[in-house]
C-alpha positions in Angstrom: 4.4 -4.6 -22.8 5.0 -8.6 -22.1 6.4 -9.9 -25.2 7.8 -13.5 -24.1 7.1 -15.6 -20.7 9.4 -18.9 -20.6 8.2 -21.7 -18.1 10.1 -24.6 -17.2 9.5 -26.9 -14.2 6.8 -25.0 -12.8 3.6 -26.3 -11.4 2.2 -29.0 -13.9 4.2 -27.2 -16.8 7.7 -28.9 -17.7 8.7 -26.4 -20.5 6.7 -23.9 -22.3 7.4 -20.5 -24.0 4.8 -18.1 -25.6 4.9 -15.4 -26.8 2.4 -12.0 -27.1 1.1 -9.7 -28.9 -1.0 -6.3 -27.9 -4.3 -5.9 -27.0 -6.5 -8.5 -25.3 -5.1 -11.9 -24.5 -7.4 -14.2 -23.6 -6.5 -17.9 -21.4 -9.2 -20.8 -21.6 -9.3 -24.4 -20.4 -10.5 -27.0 -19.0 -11.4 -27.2 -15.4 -8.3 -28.2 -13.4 -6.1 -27.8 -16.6 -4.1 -24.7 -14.6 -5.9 -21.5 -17.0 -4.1 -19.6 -14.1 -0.7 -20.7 -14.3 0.1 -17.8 -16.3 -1.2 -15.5 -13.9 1.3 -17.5 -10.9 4.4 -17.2 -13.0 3.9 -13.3 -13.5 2.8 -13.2 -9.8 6.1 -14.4 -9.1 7.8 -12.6 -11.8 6.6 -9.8 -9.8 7.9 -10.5 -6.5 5.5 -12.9 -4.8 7.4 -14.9 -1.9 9.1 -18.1 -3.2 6.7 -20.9 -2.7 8.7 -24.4 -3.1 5.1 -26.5 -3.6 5.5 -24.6 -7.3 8.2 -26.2 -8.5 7.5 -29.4 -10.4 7.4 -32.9 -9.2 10.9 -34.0 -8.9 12.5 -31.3 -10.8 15.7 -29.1 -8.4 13.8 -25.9 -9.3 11.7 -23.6 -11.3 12.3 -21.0 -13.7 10.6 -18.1 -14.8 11.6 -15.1 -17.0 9.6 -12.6 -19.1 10.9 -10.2 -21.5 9.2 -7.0 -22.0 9.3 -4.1 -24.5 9.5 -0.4 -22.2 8.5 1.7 -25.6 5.4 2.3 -23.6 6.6 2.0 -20.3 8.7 4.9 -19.1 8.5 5.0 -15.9 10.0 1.6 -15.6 13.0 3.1 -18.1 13.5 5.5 -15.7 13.5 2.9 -12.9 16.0 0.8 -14.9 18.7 4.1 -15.7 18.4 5.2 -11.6 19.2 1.9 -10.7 22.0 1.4 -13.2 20.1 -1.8 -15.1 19.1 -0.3 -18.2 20.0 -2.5 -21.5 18.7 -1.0 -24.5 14.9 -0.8 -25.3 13.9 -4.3 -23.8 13.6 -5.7 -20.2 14.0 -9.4 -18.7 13.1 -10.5 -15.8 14.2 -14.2 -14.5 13.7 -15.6 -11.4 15.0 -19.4 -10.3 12.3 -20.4 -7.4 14.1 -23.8 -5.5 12.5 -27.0 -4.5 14.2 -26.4 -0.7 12.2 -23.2 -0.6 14.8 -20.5 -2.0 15.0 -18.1 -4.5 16.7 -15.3 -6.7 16.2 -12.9 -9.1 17.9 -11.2 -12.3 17.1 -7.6 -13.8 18.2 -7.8 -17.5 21.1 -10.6 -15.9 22.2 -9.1 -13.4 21.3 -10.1 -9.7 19.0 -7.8 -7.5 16.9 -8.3 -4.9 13.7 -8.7 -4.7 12.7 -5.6 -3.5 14.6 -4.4 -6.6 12.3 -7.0 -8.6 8.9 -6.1 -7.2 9.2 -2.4 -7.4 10.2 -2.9 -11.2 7.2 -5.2 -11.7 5.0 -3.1 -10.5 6.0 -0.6 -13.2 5.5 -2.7 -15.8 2.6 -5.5 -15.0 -0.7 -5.2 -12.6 -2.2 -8.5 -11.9 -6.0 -8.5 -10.9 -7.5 -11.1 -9.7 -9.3 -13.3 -6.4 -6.3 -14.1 -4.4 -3.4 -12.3 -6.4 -1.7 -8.4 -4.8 -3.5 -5.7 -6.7 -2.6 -2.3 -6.0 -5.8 -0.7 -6.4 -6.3 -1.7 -3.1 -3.5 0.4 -1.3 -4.6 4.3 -0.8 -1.3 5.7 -1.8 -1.8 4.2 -5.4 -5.6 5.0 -5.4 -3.8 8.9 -4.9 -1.4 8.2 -7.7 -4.4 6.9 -9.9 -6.8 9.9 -8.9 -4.0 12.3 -9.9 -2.8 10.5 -13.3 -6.2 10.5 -14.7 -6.8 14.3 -13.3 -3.7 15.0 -14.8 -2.9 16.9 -11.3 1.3 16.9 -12.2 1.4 21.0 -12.9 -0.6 20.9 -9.3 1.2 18.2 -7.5 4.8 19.8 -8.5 4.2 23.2 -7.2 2.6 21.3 -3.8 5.7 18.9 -3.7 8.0 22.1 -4.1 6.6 24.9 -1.8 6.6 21.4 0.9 10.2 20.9 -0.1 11.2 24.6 0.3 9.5 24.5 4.1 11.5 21.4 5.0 14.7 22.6 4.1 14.0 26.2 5.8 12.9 23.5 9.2 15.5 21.6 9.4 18.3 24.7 9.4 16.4 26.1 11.9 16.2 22.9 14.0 20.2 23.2 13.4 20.1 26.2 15.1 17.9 25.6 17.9 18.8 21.8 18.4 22.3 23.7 19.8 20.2 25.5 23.1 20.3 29.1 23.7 22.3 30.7 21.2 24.0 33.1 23.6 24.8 30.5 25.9 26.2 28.4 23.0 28.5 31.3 21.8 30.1 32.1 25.7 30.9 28.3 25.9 32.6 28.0 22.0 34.2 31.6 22.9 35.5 30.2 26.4 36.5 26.9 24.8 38.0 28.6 21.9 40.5 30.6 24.0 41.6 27.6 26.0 42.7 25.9 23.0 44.3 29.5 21.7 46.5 29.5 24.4 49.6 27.4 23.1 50.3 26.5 19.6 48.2 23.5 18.9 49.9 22.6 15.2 51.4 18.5 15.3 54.7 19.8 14.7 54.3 22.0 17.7 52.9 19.7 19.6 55.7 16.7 18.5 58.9 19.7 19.7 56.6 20.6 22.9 56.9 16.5 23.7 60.6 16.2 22.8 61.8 19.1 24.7 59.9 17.9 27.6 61.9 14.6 27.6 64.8 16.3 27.0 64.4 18.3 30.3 63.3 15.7 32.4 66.6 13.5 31.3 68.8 16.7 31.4 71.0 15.5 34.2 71.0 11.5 33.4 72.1 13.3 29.4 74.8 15.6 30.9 76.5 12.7 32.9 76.6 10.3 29.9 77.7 12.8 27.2 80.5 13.9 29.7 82.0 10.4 30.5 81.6 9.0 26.6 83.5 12.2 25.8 86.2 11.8 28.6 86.9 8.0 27.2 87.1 9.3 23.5 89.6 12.4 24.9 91.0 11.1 27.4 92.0 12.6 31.1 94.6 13.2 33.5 95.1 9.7 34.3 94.3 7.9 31.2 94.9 8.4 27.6 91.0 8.2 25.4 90.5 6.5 22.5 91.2 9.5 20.3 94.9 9.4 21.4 95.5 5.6 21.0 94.1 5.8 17.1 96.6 8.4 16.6 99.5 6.2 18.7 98.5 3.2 16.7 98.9 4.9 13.4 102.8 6.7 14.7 103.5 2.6 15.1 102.4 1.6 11.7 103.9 4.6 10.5 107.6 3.0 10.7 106.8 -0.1 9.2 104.3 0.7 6.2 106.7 1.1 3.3 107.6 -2.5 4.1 103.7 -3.9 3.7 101.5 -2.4 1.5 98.5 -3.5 3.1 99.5 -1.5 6.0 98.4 1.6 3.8 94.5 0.4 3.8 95.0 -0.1 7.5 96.1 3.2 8.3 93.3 4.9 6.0 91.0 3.0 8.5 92.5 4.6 11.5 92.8 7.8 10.2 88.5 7.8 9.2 88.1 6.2 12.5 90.1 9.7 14.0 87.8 11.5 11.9 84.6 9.9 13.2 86.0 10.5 17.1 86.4 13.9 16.7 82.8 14.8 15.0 81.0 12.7 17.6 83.0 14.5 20.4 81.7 17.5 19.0 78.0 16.2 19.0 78.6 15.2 22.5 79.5 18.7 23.2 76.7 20.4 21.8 74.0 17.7 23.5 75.7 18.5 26.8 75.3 22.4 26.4 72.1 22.0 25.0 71.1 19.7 28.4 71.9 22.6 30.6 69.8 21.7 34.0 67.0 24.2 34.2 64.6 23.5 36.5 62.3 26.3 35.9 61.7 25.6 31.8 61.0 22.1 32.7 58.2 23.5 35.4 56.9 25.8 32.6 57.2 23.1 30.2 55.4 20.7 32.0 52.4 22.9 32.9 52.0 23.2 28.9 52.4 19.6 28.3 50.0 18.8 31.1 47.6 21.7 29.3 47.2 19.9 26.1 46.5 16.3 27.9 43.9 18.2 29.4 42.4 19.9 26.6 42.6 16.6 24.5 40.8 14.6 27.1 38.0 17.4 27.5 37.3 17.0 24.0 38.1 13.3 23.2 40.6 13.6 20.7 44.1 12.7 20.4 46.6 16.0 21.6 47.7 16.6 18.1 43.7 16.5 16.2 43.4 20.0 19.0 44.0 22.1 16.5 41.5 20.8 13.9 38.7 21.3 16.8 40.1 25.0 17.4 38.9 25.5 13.9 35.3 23.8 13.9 35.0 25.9 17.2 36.0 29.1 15.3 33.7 27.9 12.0 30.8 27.5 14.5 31.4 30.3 16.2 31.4 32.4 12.9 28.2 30.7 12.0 26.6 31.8 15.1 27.5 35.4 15.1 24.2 36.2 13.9 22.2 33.2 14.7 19.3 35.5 16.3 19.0 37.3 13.4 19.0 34.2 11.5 16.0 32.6 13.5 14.3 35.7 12.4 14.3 34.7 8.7 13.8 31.7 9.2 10.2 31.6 10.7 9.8 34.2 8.2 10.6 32.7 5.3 9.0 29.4 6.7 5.8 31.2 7.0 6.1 32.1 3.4 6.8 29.1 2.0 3.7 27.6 4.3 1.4 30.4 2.8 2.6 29.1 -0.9 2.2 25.6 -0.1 -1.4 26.1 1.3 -2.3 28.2 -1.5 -1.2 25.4 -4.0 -2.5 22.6 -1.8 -6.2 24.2 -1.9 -6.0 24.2 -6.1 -4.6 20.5 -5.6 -7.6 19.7 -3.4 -10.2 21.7 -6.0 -9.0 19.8 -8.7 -9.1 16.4 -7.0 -12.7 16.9 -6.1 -13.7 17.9 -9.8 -11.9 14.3 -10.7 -13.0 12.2 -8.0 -17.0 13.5 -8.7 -16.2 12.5 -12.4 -14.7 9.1 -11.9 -17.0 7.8 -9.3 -19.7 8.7 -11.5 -18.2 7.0 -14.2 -17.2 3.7 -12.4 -20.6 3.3 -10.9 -22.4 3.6 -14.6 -19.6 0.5 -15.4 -20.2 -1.4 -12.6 -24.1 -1.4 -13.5 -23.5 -1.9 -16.9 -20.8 -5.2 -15.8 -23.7 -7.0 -13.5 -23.6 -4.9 -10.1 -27.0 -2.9 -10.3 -27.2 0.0 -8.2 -23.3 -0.3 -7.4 -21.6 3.0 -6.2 -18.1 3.8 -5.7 -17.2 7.4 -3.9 -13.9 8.6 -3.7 -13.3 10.5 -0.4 -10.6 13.4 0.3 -9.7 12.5 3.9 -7.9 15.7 5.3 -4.6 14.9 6.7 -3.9 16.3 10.7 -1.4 18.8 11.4 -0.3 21.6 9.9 3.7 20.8 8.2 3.1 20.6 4.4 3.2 17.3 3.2 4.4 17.2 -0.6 1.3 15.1 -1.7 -0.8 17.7 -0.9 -3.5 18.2 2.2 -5.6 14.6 1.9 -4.8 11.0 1.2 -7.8 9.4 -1.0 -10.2 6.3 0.0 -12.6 4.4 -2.4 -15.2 3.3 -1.2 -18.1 1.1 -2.8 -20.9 -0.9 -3.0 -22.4 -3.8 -5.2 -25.8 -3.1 -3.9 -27.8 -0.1 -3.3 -29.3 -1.0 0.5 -25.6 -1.2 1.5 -23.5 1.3 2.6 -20.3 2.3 0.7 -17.2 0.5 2.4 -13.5 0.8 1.6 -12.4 -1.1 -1.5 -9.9 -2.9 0.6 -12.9 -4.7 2.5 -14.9 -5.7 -0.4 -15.1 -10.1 0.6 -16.2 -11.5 -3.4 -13.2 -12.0 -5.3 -15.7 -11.9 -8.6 -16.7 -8.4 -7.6 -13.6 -7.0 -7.0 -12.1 -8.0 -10.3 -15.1 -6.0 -12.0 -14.8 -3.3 -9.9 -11.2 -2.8 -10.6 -11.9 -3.2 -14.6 -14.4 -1.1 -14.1 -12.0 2.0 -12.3 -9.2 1.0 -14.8 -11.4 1.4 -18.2 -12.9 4.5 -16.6 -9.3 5.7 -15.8 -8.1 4.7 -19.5 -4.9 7.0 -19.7 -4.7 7.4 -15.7 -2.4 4.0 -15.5 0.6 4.1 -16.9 1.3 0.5 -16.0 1.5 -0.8 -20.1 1.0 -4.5 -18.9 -2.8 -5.7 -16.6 -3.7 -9.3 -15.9 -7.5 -10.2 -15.3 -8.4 -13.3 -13.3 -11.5 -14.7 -13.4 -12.9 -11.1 -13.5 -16.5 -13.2 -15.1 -16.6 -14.9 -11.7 -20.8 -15.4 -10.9 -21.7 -13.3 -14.1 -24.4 -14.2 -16.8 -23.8 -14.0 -20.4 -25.0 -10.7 -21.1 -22.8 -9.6 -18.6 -20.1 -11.2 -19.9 -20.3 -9.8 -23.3 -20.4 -6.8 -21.4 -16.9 -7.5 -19.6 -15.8 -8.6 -23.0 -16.3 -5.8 -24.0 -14.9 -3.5 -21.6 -11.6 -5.9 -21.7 -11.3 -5.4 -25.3 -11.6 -1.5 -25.4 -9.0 -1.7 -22.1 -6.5 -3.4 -24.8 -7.0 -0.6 -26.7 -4.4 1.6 -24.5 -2.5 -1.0 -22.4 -1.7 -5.1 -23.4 -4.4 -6.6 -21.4 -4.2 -10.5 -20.2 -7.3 -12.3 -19.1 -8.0 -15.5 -17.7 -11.8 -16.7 -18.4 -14.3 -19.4 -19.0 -17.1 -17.6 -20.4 -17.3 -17.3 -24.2 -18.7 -14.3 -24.6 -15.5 -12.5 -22.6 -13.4 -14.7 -25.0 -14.2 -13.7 -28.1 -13.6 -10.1 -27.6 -9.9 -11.2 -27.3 -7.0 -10.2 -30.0 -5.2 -13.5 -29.5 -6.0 -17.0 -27.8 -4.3 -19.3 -25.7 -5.9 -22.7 -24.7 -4.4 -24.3 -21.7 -5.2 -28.4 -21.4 -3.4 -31.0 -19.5 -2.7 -35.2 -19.5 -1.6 -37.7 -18.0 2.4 -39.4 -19.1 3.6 -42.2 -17.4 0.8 -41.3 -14.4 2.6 -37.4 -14.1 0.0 -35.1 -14.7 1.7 -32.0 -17.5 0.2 -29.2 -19.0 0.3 -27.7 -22.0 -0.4 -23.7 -23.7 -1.3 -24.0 -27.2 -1.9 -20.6 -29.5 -5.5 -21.1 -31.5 -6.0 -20.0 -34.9 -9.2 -18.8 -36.0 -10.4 -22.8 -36.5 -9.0 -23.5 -32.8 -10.7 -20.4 -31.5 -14.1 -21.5 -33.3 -13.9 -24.9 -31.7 -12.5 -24.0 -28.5 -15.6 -21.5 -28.1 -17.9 -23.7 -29.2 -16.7 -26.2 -26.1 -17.2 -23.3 -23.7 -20.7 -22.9 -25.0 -21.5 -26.5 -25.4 -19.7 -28.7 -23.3 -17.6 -31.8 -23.9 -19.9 -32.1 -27.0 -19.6 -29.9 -29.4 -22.4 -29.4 -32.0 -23.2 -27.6 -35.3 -25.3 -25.2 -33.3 -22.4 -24.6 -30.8 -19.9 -24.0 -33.7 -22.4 -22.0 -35.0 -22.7 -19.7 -32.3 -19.4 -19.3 -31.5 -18.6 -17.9 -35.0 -21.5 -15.7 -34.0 -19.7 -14.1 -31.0 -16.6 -13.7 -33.0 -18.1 -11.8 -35.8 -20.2 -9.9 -33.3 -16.7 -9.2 -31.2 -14.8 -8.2 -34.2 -17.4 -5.8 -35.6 -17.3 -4.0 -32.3 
């Protein structure tokens, strides 16, 4: 339930906070004084698009924030611990709306969209009212309302999981068949498969396969180099190499090195350097045999090469990712060995899980009947009883086309009414008087009493074009709402606002010519006097005051 709502800057209000209690809350005032103020802020608490003309004269931006208690709202504590946003037992919603037209949000401080904000809202607050969202209208939550005050979850679980059951058996079978002919399939993986079995596809394999291959192909260019870098380290017939000059340098130094001690550290060099000649000779040696010219391995070698860059072009991958298709290829393959048979169970099983979901669907549908025959009937005796002689409202089950089980069961709901008895029923949707749509939903949600599990509704001007009897009436009816959910209503009859728990007056004036106005909470004296002005006038008389301690006593006793 709302406990706090903080207003700064918005509208006519510069800074206001109040906070609530359960049961009925009742919002008087003046004409023009801005009774529905409250009503705006939780409208845009809720996720109404930012509207810059709210922001006060001259102030940068607007803020809003309510601060609710989830003891009674679990679905909304679920919400919260889904979307990671949960903080304790309480809930706070801000939102900043901007004078250049932009806004943003906060979930218990932390920044979400306003998607995120809306579909919390409506867990937590339902505003009724003349120009203000109400969900009532939508068929999807005139289903969810039907079924919460049926109590259909028993039902709607074994509908929502024979449905489930049939769309997971459908979509492995559109697996299956989305891949053609089975048999077909398997000839191409099997044909594919031994293309790419042909020659060791591993990246190690593939890396040798590529440096042999350029080994080959440089064979002679390899031979000739190694040969003449080994002739000028050894030497030939007409010239000494540089293996015999080390050793002829180090004979010179060798007469002369007791008489410089340096010469020592010198020779050392030379003799590593020896060292270093004859290993890479020998390296040269075995590069040279291993560079034999063989024209036929490089053939064979290049077919192979030439193989892979086929292969890895065919199926779009690099030559050494081959390998990891041969293995989705022989995965598929395996999964496909008995596909037909496969097929088989499917429809089978398919047809089973149809059978159960049909079978729990018509139960669904009984009980949805018995409800909807019990809540129309019940509505329609409201709506008499709030002013709308002879109204009706009928709740059709409009059988959904096709046969794939939907996991809300074989219909979608309609409400349909009417405020007099020569007219035909029409969706609630399409009902034009603000007034009587505001009854009409008071009316469904007192007849629903534990249906909704929203633990926060807002009335506007639901005693639009009513009389006073009427209005104690919708009084009432508010009043014995409050008794299961924290109910907020914005009036200017008296006889509706006596029958609320607390009372907030809303007036306005004029500072410095800026217009401002202000919520004030009325005591029992402030109550008295405030009724008496709805009943009277801007005079206010004995007999006024008079009567409105009537219709508190009257209210109270109820």
């Amino acid at each position: 339930m709302l406990q706090r709502l903080t207003i700064r800057d918005f509208a006519v209000i510069t800074a206001t906070e109040l906070e609530f209690r359960g049961g009925m809350t009742v919002i008087s005032g003046e004409t023009g004084a801005g009774k529905s103020l409250l009503v705006d802020a939780l409208g845009f608490l809720s996720g109404e698009r930012a509207d810059a003309a709210m922001v006060r004269h001259g102030s940068e931006r607007a803020e809003l924030q309510a601060e609710f208690a989830l003891a009674d709202a679990l679905a909304a504590q679920a919400w919260l611990r889904e979307q990671e946003l949960d903080d304790g037992g309480a809930c706070l919603l801000r939102r900043v709306l901007r004078a250049d037209g932009g806004s943003r949000a906060w979930i218990n401080g932390r920044a979400v969209t306003l998607a995120q904000l809306t579909e919390l809202a409506g867990l937590l607050v339902e505003i009724h009212g003349q120009h203000a969202y109400q969900s009532l209208l939508s068929k999807p939550a005139q289903l969810v309302l039907l079924d919460n005050v049926g109590k259909h979850d028993g039902l709607l679980a074994n509908v929502a999981a024979s449905a489930q059951r049939w769309r997971a058996l459908q979509r492995e079978r559109e697996l299956l068949t989305a891949r053609g002919d089975v048999a077909d399939r398997v000839a191409l993986l099997q044909h594919q498969l031994q293309e790419l079995e042909r020659d060791p596809l591993e990246a190690d394999a593939v890396t040798e396969l590529a440096t042999r291959h350029r080994r080959l192909a440089n064979s002679a260019e390899l031979i000739e180099a190694t040969g003449h870098a080994s002739t000028q380290v050894l030497g030939d017939d007409a010239s000494a190499g540089a293996l015999a000059l080390v050793h002829a340098a180090r004979a010179a130094l060798a007469r002369v090195i007791d008489a410089e001690p340096r010469l020592a550290e010198v020779d050392a060099m030379f003799d590593a350097a020896a060292i270093q000649l004859d290993e890479a000779t020998a390296l040269l040696d075995r590069i040279r045999d291993d560079s034999q010219l063989d024209p036929s391995a490089f053939e064979q070698l290049d077919r192979q090469l030439a193989r892979l860059h086929d292969l890895a072009r065919k199926h779009r991958v690099a030559p050494d990712a081959l390998a990891a298709v041969r293995e989705r290829i022989r995965e598929e393959l395996a999964g496909l060995e008995h596909a037909d048979s496969r097929l088989d169970e499917l429809d089978g099983a398919m047809a089973q899980a149809a059978g159960e979901w049909q079978q729990a669907a018509t139960s669904l549908t009984a009980a949805r009947r018995a409800t909807a025959s019990h809540l129309g009937t019940e509505v329609s005796r409201l709506m008499g009883e709030l002013g709308m002689s002879g109204g009706l409202l009928e709740i059709a089950l409009e059988v959904q086309p096709g046969s794939t089980p939907d996991p809300h069961g074989a219909e979608r709901v309609e409400f349909l009414v009417t405020a007099n008895p020569d007219q035909p029923p029409r969706p609630l949707r399409k009902v034009a008087s603000g007034g009587e749509l505001s009854r009409i939903a008071l009316a469904i949600e007192v007849a629903a009493l534990d249906g909704d599990s929203v633990p926060t509704m807002v009335f506007d001007e639901v005693d639009s074009g009513i009389s006073g009897p009427v209005a104690a009436v919708v009084g009432r009816l508010l009043r014995q709402l409050g008794k299961r959910c924290q109910v907020m209503c914005v009036t200017h009859l008296p006889q509706v606002a006596a029958h609320g728990h607390q009372h907030y007056r809303v007036s306005k004036s004029a500072d410095s010519g800026i217009t401002q106005s202000a919520l004030d909470t009325l005591d029992a004296q402030g109550r008295t006097e405030e009724l008496a002005r709805l009943l009277g006038g801007a005079t206010v008389s004995k007999e006024a005051r008079s009567a409105a301690r009537k219709l508190l006593e009257d209210a109270n006793a109820e």
